[in-house]
N, C-alpha and C positions, 0 to 999 in steps of 0.2 A: 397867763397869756399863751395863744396855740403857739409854735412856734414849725413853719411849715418851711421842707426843703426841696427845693426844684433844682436839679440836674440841668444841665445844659451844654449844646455840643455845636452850636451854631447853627445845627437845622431850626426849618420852618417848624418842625413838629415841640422842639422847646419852647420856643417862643408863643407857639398856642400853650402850652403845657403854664407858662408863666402867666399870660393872661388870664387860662382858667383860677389857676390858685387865687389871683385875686379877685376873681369872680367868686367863686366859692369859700375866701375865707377874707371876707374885708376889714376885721379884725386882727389879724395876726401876725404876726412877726416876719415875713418872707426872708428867706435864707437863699441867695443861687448861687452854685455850685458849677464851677470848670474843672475836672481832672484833666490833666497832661498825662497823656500817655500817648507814650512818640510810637507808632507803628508805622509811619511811611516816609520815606526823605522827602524832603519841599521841592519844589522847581526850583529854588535860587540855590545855585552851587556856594553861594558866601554866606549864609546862610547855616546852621546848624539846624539836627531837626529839632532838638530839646528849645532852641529861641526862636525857630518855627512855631511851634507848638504854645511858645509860652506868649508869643506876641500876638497869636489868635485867639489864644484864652484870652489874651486880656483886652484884645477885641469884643468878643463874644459877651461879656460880661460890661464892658461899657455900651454893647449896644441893649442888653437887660437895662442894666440902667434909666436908658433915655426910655425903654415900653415901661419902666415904672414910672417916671414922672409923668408920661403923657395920662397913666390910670392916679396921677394925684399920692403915689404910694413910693415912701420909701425901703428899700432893700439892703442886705448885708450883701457880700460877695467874699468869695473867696475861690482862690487860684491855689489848688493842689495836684502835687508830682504825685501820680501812684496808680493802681490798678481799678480803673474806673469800680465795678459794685463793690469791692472792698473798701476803696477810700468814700464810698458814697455811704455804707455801712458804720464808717467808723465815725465821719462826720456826724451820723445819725445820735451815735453815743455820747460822741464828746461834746455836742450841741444841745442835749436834751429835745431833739425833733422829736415831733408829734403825729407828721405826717410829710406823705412826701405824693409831691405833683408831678409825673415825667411824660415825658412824648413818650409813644409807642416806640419809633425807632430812629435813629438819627443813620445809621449804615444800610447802604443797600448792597443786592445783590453777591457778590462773593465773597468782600468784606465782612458781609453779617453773615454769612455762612462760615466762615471761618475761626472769626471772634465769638459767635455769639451774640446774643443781645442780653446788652447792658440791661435795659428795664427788664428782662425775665429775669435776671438774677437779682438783680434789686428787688424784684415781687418775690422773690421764691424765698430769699434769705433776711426779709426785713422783718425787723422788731416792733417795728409800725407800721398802721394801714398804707398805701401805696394807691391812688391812681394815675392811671395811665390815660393819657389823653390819643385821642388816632385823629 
């Protein structure tokens, strides 16, 4: 069985990136992926940013969810602490992926200037094919 992993950050651009996978592989295993990684404090001061961070991942991921049932598909998920391409890397390993679906970029403007883009480094350092949805 293919066993295919999409990234996801809450943008519009994962959420196409999830619809294409299962456009392109309606066979296969879908795996979506949240990394935490806290780079910014939240607006609520009661609030932590790591239960910030962990209560939109697991947002993000129940809202995956409900775009798989509407396409008839179910999905794995999983909510991991770490350095977004690295833990999207290691996931790749420990999961036996075969391929991997992502948006173009989920950051804009200074933020992606500064971090980087996660899918460039996830194309540059993966072990599997990789596309990228825009």
């Amino acid at each position: 069985m293919t066993r295919v992993l999409v990234p996801i950050d809450g943008s519009s651009k994962s959420t196409d990136a999830l619809e294409e996978a299962f456009d392109l592989f309606p066979d296969a295993e879908i795996h979506v992926l949240h990394v935490i990684q806290v780079t910014r404090v939240p607006s609520d001061p009661e609030t932590t940013p790591y239960e910030y961070a962990k209560e939109n991942g697991q947002a993000f991921l129940e809202d995956a969810a409900t775009t798989a049932d509407t396409h008839g598909r179910e999905i794995k998920t999983a909510l991991i602490e770490g350095h977004s391409a690295r833990t999207i890397h290691r996931y790749i390993d420990e999961h036996d992926i075969d391929h991997v679906v992502m948006g173009s970029t989920g950051r804009s403007g200074m933020s992606r200037v500064l971090l980087g883009s996660v899918a460039e480094a996830v194309t540059r350092r993966s072990p599997v094919s990789v596309t990228i949805v825009r």
